[in-house]
GUSEKE-834639 format. One record per residue (C-alpha): residue number from 1; z, y, x. Coordinates in nm, 2 decimals. Layout:
BEGIN
NUM:Z:Y:X
...
//
This chain:
BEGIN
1:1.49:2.67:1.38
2:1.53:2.50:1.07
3:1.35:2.79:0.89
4:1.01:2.75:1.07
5:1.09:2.32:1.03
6:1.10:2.43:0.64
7:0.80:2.65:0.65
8:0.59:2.46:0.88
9:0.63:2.14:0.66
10:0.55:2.31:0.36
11:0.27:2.49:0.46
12:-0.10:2.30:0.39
13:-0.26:2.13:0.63
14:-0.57:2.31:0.63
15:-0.32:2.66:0.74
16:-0.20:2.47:1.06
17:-0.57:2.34:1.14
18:-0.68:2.72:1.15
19:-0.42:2.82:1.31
20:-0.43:2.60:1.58
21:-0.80:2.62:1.62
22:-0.77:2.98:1.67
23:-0.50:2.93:1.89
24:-0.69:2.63:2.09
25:-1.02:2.87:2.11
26:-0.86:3.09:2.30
27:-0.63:2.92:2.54
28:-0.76:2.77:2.83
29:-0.44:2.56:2.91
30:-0.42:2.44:2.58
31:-0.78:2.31:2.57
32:-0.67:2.09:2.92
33:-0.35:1.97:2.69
34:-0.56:1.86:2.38
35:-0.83:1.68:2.62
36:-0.57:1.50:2.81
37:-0.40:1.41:2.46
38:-0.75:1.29:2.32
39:-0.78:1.07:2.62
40:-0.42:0.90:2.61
41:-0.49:0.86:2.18
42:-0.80:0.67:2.30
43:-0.62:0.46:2.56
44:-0.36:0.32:2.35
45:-0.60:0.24:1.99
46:-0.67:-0.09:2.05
47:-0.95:-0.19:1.82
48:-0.85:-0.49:1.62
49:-1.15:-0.80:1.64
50:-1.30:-0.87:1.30
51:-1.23:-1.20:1.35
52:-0.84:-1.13:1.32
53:-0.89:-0.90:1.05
54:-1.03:-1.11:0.86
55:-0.81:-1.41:0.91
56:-0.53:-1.19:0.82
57:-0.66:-1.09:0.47
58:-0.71:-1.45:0.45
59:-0.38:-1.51:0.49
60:-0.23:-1.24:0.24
61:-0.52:-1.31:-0.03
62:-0.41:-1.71:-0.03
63:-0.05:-1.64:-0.05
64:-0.07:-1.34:-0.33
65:-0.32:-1.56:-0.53
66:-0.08:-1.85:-0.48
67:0.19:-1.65:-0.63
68:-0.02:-1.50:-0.94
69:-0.15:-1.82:-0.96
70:0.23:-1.98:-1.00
71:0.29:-1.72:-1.28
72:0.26:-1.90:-1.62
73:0.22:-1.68:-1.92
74:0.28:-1.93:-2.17
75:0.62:-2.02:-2.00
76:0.75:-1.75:-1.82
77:1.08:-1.70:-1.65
78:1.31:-1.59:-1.91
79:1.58:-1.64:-1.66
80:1.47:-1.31:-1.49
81:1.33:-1.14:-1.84
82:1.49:-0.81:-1.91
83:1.38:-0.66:-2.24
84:1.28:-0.31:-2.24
85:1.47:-0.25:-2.53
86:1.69:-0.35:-2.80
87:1.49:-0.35:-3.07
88:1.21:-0.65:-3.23
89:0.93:-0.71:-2.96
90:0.65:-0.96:-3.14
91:0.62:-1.30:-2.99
92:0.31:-1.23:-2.78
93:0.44:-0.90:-2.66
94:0.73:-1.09:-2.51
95:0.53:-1.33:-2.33
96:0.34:-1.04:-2.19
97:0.64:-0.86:-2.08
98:0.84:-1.12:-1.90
99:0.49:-1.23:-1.72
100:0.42:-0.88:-1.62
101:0.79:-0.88:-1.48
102:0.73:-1.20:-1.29
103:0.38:-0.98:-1.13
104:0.56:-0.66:-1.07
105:0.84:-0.86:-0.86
106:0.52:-1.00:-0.67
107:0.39:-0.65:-0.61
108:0.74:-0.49:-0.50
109:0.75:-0.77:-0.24
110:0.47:-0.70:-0.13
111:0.49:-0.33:-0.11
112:0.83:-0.40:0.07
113:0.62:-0.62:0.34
114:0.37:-0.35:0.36
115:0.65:-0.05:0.45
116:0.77:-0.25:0.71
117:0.45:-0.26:0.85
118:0.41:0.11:0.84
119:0.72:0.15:1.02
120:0.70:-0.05:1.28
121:0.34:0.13:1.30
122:0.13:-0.17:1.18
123:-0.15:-0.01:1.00
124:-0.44:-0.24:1.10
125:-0.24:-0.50:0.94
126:-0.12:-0.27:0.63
127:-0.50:-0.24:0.55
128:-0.57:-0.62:0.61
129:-0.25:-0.70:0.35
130:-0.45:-0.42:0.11
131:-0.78:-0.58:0.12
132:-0.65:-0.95:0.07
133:-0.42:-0.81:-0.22
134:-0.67:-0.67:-0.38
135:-0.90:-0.98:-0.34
136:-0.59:-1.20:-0.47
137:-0.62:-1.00:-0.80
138:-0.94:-1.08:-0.84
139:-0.96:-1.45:-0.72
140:-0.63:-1.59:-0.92
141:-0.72:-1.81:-1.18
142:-0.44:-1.75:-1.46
143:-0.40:-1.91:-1.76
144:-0.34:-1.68:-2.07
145:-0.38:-1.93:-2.34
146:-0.12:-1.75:-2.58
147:-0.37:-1.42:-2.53
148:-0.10:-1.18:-2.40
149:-0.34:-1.00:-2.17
150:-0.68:-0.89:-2.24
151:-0.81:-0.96:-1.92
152:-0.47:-1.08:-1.66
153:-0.72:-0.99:-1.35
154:-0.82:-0.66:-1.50
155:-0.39:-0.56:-1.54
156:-0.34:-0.74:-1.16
157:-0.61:-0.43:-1.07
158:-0.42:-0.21:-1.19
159:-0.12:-0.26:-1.06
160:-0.30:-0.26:-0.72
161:-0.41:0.02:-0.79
162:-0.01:0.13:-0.78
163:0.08:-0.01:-0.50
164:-0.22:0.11:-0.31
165:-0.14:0.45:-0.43
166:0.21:0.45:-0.26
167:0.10:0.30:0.03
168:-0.13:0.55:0.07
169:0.13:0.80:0.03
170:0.36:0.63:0.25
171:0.09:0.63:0.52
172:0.04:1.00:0.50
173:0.37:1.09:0.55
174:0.39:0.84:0.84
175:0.06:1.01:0.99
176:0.24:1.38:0.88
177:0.55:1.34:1.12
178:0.37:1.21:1.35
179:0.48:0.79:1.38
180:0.12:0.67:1.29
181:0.06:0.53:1.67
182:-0.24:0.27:1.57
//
């Protein structure tokens, strides 16, 4: 069994849709099954109000922009710092490293909040925490008076960006074998 487990997970999505359309065309039984599974897939989606939605990016855009916000460039927490390397960093480059520490630990805590969600099957609430992160980035108001970054909102972005991108990947494999209930 564990030879068509191997195959079947490593085969592309687009293969198993063909083959199970041609299979589904053709089968009277198993058109009965997938209607009867469509209707129990619509019974338990229960649509989230905007209302909700929005109150919960609300919630994770205050509390993310709080945090960046808390960051300070010109005094950062050398407590935590761990140089990259041995060698001379320049002053500024310093600054910018232990402050982009002090944002990555932000980030990681928030991806770790955001699996969580995924596991307990959450998504709704995954895409509310994704929307009011990304809002954060934009909405901190960071002080960068020692010029470390060119633009701290543009290198919060990007780091989204990240986090959005393993998300996303976490998702998929949650959809893939099959635990993406909402």
């Amino acid at each position: 069994m564990s030879n068509f487990e191997d195959i079947f997970h490593n085969c592309a999505e687009k293969t198993k849709l063909k083959f199970l359309d041609l299979k589904i065309r053709h089968n009277h039984d198993l058109q009965e099954e997938f209607r009867a599974f469509l209707d129990s897939e619509k019974s338990a989606f229960t649509p989230v109000p905007s209302d909700d939605f929005i109150r919960m990016v609300n919630l994770v855009r205050e509390k993310y922009k709080n945090l960046f916000e808390k960051v300070d460039i010109e005094n950062p927490d050398w407590d935590n710092y761990v140089p990259p390397h041995s060698g001379y960093i320049e002053d500024w480059e310093t600054y910018r490293l232990a402050s982009e520490q002090e944002f990555e630990r932000i980030f990681a805590d928030f991806a770790s909040d955001a699996t969580d969600k995924i596991i307990s099957h959450n998504t709704v609430e995954v895409m509310a925490m994704l929307v009011g992160l990304y809002e954060a980035t934009q909405d901190a108001v960071i002080q960068d008076d020692v010029c470390s970054f060119d633009d701290v909102n543009e290198f919060l972005l990007d780091d989204h960006g990240e986090v959005l991108t393993m998300i996303a990947d976490k998702l998929n494999l949650s959809v893939v074998s099959g635990n993406n209930t909402s």
